[in-house]
N, C-alpha and C positions, 0 to 999 in steps of 0.2 A: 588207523591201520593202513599199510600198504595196498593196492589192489590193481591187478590188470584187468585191461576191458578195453574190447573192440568198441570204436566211435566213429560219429560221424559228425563231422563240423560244420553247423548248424551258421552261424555268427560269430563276428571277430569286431572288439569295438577296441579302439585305445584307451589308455590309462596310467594317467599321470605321463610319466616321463618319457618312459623306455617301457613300460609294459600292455598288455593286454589281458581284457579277459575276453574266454572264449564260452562258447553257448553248442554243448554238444549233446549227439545223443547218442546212448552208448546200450552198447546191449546188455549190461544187467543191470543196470540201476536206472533207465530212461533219459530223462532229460537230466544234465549235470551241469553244472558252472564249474570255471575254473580259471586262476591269476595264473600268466606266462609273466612270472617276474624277471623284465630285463627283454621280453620276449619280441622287442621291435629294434633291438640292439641289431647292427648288423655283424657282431657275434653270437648270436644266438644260433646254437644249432639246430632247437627246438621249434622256434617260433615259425620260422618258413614251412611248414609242417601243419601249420594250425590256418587254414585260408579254408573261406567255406566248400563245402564240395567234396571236403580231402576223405577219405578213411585212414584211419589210422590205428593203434597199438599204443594205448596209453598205459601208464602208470599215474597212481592218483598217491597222496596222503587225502583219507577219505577219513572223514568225521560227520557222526550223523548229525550234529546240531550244528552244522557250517554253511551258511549259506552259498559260498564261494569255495569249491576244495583247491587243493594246491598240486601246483603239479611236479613231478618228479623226473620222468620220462617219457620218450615217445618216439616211434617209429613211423615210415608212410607204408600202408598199404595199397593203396588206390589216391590215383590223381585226375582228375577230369580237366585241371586246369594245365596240367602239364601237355595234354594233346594239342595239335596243331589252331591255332584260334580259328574260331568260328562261332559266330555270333548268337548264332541258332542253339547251336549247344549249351553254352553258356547262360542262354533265357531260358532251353530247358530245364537245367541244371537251379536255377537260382527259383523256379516258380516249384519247382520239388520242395526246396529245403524252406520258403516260405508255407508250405502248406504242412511238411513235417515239423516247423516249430508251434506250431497251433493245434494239431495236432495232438502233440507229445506230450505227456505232463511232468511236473515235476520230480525227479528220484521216483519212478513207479515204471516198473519195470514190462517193456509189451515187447515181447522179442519175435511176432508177428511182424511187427511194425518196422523196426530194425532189418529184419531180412528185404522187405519190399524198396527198401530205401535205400540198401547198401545191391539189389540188384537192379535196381533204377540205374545205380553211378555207375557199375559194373557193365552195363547197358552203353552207358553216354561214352564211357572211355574204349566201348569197343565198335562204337559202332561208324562207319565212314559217312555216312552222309545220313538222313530223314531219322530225325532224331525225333523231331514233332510226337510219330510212333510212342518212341517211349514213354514219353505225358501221358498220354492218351491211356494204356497201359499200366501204370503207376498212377494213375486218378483209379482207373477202373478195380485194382484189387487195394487203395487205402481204403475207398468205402466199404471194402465188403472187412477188413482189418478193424472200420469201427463200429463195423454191426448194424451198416443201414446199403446196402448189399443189393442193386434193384433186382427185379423180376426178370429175366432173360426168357425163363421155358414158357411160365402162364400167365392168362393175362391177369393182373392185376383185379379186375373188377369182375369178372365171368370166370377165372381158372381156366379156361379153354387153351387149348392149346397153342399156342404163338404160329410154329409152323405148319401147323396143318390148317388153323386159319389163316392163312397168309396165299397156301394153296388154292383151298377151299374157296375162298373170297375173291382170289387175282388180285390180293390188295398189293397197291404199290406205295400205300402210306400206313405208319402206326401212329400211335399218339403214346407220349413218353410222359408218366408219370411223377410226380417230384415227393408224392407224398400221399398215401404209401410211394415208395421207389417202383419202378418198374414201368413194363410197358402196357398196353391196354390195346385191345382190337378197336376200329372205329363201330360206333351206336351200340356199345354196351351201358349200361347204366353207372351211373359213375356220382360219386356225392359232390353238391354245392360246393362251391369256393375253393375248389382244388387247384392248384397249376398244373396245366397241361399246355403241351405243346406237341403239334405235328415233327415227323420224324420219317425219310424215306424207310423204307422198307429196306434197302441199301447200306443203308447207314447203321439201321439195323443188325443187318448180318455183320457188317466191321465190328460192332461189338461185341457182340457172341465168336466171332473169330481169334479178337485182343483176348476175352473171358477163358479160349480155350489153348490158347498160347501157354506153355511152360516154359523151358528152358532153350525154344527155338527162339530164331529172329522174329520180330515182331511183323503182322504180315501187314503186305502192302497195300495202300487206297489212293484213290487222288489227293492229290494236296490240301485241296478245300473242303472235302470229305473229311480226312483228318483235323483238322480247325475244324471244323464244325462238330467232330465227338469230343475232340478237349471240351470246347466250351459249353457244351452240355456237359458233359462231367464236371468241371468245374463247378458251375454254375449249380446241381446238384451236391454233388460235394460242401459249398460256400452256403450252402442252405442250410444244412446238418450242424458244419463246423461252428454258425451263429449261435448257434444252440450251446455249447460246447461253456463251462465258465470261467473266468477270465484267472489268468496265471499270475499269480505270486512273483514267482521269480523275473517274469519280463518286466516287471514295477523295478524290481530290484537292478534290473538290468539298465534300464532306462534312466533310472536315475545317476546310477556311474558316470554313464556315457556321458550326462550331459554337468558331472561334476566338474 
């Protein structure tokens, strides 16, 4: 059957001649394959369209037992690669769609997921400069999209309250849990063999700021401040996502490529 569906272009590998396949994900069916036959021609109208990053308005010939759908048509909605270069954007941009394809699973449809993804890019193409933010931002609500969401109001191991221990205390440090997620007051009791790590109280509030962020500009920190919440979020994130098991289709994918 014919079908439309907003995507987001996940990976573009070549094939054989003149064509490509592409590794999207689309908001109703999740993660999809699909042959741009001819699609590296430099008549293609289509193919220039399909670079990771892009959002776009596809049309599919969509068959449920195909590993690979074929494509029909397509439009650009958003470009992040069309803005002015900058390097920064571009590693924000590529470490998004890396963590969205592991992520995402096969033909199984999370339209959660979709929306934080397509306003990450929506983000990158709008925004002029400290994009970092947006990482930062987009780590923060994929975890809570896959159901492992850390603790911002109580603590972790006591349920006491964050901010009013924070007052209470005059602490100028938390300790960040990885598992349970969340954060924890310092000298509560807390179980054997856990990862924990120190975390300013600073850096703290930045992310309970990011957490209460909606549809404004992502707010400002210092620079290394931000690097340092990417990479606990990450680093959180990459904990969970190991958990996660391993995809079908990127076997399938992997093997093309290197046909």
């Amino acid at each position: 059957m014919i079908v439309k569906t907003r995507a987001v272009v996940l990976r573009d590998i070549k094939y054989r001649d003149q064509s490509k396949i592409c590794l999207l994900l689309t908001r109703e069916y999740g993660q999809v394959s699909v042959i741009l036959k001819g699609g590296r021609s430099a008549k293609s109208r289509t193919g220039p369209l399909f670079s990771p990053g892009n959002v776009i308005d596809a049309v599919l010939y969509k068959k449920g037992n195909r590993d690979i759908q074929l494509l029909s048509d397509a439009s650009l909605v958003l470009s992040p690669l069309a803005e002015s270069p900058d390097l920064e954007r571009f590693s924000v941009l590529y470490r998004v769609l890396d963590l969205v394809r592991y992520a995402s699973t096969h033909e199984e449809k999370n339209v959660p997921l979709f929306t934080i993804v397509h306003a990450a890019i929506w983000r990158l193409c709008h925004a002029g400069r400290d994009f970092q933010p947006i990482l930062a931002w987009f780590l923060l609500r994929l975890v809570g999209v896959l159901g492992f969401a850390p603790s911002l109001d109580r603590c972790v191991f006591s349920n006491h309250d964050l901010a009013v221990g924070i007052e209470e205390m005059k602490l100028r440090e938390l300790l960040f849990v990885h598992d349970p997620g969340g954060f924890a007051l310092p000298g509560t009791a807390f179980v054997n063999n856990v990862s924990i790590q120190t975390v300013p109280v600073s850096r703290y509030r930045f992310i309970r700021a990011l957490a209460a962020t909606g549809n404004a500009p992502c707010p400002e920190a210092p620079p290394d401040e931000v690097v340092a919440v990417c990479n606990l979020l990450q680093e959180y994130c990459s904990r969970h996502l190991d958990r996660m098991p391993h995809r079908k289709h990127l076997d399938i994918l992997s093997r093309l490529a290197s046909a």
